[in-house]
NULUMTOR-313073 format. One record per residue (C-alpha): residue in one letter; z, y, x. Coordinates in steps of 0.1 Angstrom, whole numbers. Layout:
N
{"A", {Z, Y, X}}
...
//
This chain:
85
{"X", {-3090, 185, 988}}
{"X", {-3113, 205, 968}}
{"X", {-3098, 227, 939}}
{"X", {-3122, 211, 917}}
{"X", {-3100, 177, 914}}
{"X", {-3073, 180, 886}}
{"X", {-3048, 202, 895}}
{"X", {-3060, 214, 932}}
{"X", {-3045, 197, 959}}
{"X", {-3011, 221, 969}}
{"X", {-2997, 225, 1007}}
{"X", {-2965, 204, 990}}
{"X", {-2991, 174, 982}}
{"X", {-3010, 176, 1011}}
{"X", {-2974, 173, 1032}}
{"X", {-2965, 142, 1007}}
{"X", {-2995, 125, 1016}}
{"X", {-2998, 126, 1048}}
{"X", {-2964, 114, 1058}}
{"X", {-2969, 86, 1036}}
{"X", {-3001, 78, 1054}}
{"X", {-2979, 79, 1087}}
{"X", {-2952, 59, 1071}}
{"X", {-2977, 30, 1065}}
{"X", {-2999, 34, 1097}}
{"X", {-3031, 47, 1076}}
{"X", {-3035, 11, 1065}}
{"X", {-3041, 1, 1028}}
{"X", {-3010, -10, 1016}}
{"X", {-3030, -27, 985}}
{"X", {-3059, -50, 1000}}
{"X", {-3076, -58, 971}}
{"X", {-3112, -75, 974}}
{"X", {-3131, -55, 989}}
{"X", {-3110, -34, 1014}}
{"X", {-3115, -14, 1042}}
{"X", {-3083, -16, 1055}}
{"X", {-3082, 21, 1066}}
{"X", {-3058, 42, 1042}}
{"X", {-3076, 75, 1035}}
{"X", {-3062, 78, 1000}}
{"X", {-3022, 74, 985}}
{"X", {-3017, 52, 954}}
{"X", {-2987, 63, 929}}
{"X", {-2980, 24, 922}}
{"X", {-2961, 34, 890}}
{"X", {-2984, 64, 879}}
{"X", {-2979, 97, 887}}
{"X", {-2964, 106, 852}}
{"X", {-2938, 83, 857}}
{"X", {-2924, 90, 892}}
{"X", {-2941, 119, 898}}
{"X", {-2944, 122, 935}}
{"X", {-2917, 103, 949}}
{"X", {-2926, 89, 983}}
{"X", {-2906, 56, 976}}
{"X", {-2935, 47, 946}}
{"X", {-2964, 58, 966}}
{"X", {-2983, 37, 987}}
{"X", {-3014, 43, 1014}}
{"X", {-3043, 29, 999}}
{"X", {-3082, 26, 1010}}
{"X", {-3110, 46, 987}}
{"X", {-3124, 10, 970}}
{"X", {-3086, -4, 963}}
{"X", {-3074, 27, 949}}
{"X", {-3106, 34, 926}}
{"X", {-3101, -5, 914}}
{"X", {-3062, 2, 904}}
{"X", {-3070, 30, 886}}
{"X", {-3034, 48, 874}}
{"X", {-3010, 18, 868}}
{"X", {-2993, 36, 835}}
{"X", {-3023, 36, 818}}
{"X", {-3028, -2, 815}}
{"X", {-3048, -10, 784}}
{"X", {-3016, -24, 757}}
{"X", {-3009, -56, 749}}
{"X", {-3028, -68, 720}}
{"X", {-3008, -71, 685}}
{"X", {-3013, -98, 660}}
{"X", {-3033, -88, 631}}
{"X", {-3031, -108, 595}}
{"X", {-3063, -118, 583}}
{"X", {-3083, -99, 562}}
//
């Protein structure tokens, strides 16, 4: 991965990654509209800022899927009631 993304890719993610990827047989995990079905990518399903890198919240995911999820813990909030003007 090129050091360009956020953070550079380290030898610890790149070891993460892909045993997840063996762990779910490079298949996306996610299959959203849309999917290739051929995991190239992992998904934190919580967000990373919540579980960091913990294999048991990471998922193989295709490119499409994973773009549509976007990071989970940064879900727009819940709208609050305002009083009229």
């Amino acid at each position: 991965m090129s050091r360009s993304w956020s953070g550079g890719s380290t030898r610890a993610w790149r070891r993460i990654r892909a045993r997840v990827l063996a762990r779910d047989g490079h298949r996306c995990q996610v299959q959203l509209d849309g999917c290739t079905l051929t995991a190239t990518e992992v998904h934190h399903t919580r967000g990373r800022a919540i579980t960091g890198d913990d294999e048991r919240y990471l998922v193989a995911s295709c490119k499409p899927c994973n773009l549509k999820i976007g990071d989970p813990s940064k879900r727009d909030p819940s709208p609050t009631p305002h009083s009229s003007w």
